[in-house]
C-alpha positions, 0 to 999 in steps of 0.5 A, spaced: 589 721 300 592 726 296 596 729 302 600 721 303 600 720 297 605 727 297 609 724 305 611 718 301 613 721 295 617 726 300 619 719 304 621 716 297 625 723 294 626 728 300 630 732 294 624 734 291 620 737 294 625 743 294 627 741 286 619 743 286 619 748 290 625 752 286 622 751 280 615 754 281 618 760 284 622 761 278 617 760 274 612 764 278 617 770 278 618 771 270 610 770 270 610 776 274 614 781 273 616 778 266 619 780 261 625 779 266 632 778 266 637 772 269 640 778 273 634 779 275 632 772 278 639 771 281 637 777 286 630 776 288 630 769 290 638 769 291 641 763 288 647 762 284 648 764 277 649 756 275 643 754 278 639 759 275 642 757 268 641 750 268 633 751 270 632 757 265 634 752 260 629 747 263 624 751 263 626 754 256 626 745 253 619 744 256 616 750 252 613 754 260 618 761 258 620 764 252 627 769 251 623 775 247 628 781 246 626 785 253 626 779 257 623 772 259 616 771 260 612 766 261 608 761 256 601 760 255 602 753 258 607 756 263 601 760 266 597 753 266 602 749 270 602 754 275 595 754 276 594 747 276 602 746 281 599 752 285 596 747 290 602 743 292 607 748 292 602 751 298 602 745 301 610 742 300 611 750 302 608 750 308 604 755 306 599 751 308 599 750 314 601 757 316 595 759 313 591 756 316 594 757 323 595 764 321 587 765 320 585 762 326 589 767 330 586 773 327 579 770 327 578 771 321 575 767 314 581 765 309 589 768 309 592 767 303 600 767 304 605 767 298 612 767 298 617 772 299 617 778 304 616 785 301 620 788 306 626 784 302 624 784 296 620 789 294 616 785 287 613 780 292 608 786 292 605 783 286 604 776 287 600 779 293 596 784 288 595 778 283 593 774 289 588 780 290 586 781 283 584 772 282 581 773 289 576 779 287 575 775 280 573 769 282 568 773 287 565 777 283 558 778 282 554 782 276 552 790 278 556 788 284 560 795 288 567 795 290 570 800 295 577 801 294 582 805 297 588 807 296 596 804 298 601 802 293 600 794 295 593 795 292 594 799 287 598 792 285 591 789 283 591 793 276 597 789 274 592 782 274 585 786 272 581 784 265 575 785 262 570 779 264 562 778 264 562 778 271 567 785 272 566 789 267 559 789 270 562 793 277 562 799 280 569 801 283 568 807 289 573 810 292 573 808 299 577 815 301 579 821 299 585 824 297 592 823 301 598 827 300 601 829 294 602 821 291 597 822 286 598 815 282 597 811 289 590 815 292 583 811 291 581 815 285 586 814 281 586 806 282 577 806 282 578 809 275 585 805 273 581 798 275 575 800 271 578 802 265 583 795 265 575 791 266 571 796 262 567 797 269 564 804 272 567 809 278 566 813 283 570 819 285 571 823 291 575 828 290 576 831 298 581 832 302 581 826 308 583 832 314 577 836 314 575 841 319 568 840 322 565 846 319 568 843 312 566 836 313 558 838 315 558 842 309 561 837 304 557 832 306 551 836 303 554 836 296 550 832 291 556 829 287 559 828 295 552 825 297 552 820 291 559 817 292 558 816 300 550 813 299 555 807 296 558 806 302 552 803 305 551 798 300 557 796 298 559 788 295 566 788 296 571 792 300 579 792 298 584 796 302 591 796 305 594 796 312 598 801 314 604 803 319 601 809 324 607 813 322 609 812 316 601 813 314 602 820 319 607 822 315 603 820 308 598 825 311 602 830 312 599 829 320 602 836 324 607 835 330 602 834 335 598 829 332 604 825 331 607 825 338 600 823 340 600 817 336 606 816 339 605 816 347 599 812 346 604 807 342 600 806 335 602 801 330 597 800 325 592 804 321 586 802 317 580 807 314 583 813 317 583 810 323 589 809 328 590 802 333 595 800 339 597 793 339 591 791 342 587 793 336 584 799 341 582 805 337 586 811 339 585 817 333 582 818 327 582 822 321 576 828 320 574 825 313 569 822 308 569 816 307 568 809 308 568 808 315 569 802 320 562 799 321 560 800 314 566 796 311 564 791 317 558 790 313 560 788 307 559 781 305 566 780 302 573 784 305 580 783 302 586 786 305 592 786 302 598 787 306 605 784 306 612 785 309 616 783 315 615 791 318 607 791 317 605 785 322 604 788 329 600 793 324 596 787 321 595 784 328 592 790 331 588 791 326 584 785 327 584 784 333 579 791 333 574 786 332 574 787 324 569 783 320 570 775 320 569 775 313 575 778 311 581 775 307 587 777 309 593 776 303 600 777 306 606 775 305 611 770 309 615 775 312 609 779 315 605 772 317 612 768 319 612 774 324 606 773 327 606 766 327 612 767 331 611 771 336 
């Protein structure tokens, strides 16, 4: 009922659809990155100076942003109008649709779609961290473990984390361990900056990921390396990203051989250390301690959080390794429109 409701209202006023469009995702990028600039705003949603003026003063009338000296950024009831138009806006949007087609490609539970395409703008890589933060917020569950790895699309969910009775109550263990020289962006910063931010506990694994087979029988008997991975088999709920093949070559410091070999098997994607070709077979992976594939299938609930037009043959390939049907997939348009279009 409510979809026809929507027809005739779009059949009625075809203009408002866009006017709502616009204005949700103007009001949706101050309560995101906020405090924000008007410049700011032209630039990431690309629409004139005028326009972007006229609809501040709006906002500005119907009390849902405010001007602070560092910006603008969004009210109480500003946030409440998001959430209750956040609905429709996926609706008249098409995200909806495309979400739905999108999820029954890759075989799996749920894909979540916000606008935008990270590759071009790159603050869209919070809409997917706050679509990653809502979604572990409202599925989690007292004493539950959260494996975690590491990647700039994750690290954005401690940007929409909070002390509540549910994730105060967590264990954030860190799926990996640690790969290359971005400190802030490896799993065992991110486990114990989201604990902090939820008032939670964490585990660390302070490994290097590329292991020799003597250093990995050794390490994999050390009690403090024991007690994070005896984690792995029980864990809740899994959070990762979805990478490039070369571009997570490159973060590991892969030597030359490995690369060219990833290369003339025509690797696209990477998850967990693991390395995939189109077809989702697995053609390479890593020496490490950490969560592994069959592990992660296990977990009752899987987020993966990976946008940009550049990452869809890598998120394609991945689940087409016959990946754990209960995953949720959050991306952006420019990732799911290219594989929607394919």
């Amino acid at each position: 009922m409510k979809n026809d409701s929507q027809q005739a209202v779009h059949l009625l006023v075809p203009e408002l659809s866009s006017i709502v469009q616009l204005r949700y995702r103007i009001l949706q990028t101050i309560a995101v990155t906020g405090p924000i600039g008007r410049r700011m705003i032209l630039e990431t949603l690309h629409i004139s100076e005028r326009t972007v003026r006229n609809e501040i003063t709006l906002l500005n009338n119907q009390h849902l942003i405010e001007t602070t000296q560092k910006g603008m950024i969004c009210t109480n009831k500003g946030y409440e109008i998001l959430e209750k138009l956040k609905e429709m806006f996926q609706e008249v949007s098409g995200l909806s649709t495309k979400e739905k087609k999108l999820a029954e490609i890759l075989g799996i539970k749920k894909v979540i779609i916000v606008p935008g395409d990270m590759d071009v703008d790159s603050s869209i890589q919070l809409l997917l961290g706050k679509e990653a933060g809502d979604y572990l917020t409202a599925i989690a569950k007292k004493d539950f473990t959260v494996a975690i790895t590491g990647g700039s699309t994750v690290a954005a969910l401690k940007n929409f984390l909070s002390p509540s009775k549910s994730l105060s109550t967590l264990t954030f263990v860190a799926a990996r361990g640690s790969l290359g020289n971005e400190m802030n962006l490896q799993a065992n910063t991110l486990v114990s900056q989201f604990a902090a931010k939820c008032g939670a506990d964490f585990r660390t694994l302070y490994l290097p990921e590329n292991l020799s087979e003597t250093a990995f029988m050794t390490m994999i008997q050390e009690p403090i390396v024991k007690e994070v991975v005896d984690f792995y088999d029980r864990i809740d709920i899994v959070v990762h990203g979805i990478g490039t093949a070369k571009e997570m070559a490159y973060r590991r410091d892969s030597g030359e051989s490995v690369i060219k070999m990833l290369d003339e098997k025509k690797a696209v994607g990477e998850a967990f250390g693991y390395y995939f070709d189109e077809a989702g077979n697995i053609i390479y992976r890593i020496n490490t301690i950490g969560i592994q594939l069959e592990q992660v299938k296990q977990s009752p609930h899987i987020i993966a959080v990976a946008g940009g037009t550049l990452k869809a043959k890598a998120i394609q390939a991945y689940f087409k390794n016959e990946t754990a049907h209960q995953t949720i997939l959050i991306t952006d348009e420019g990732a799911a429109n290219a594989i929607l279009n394919k």
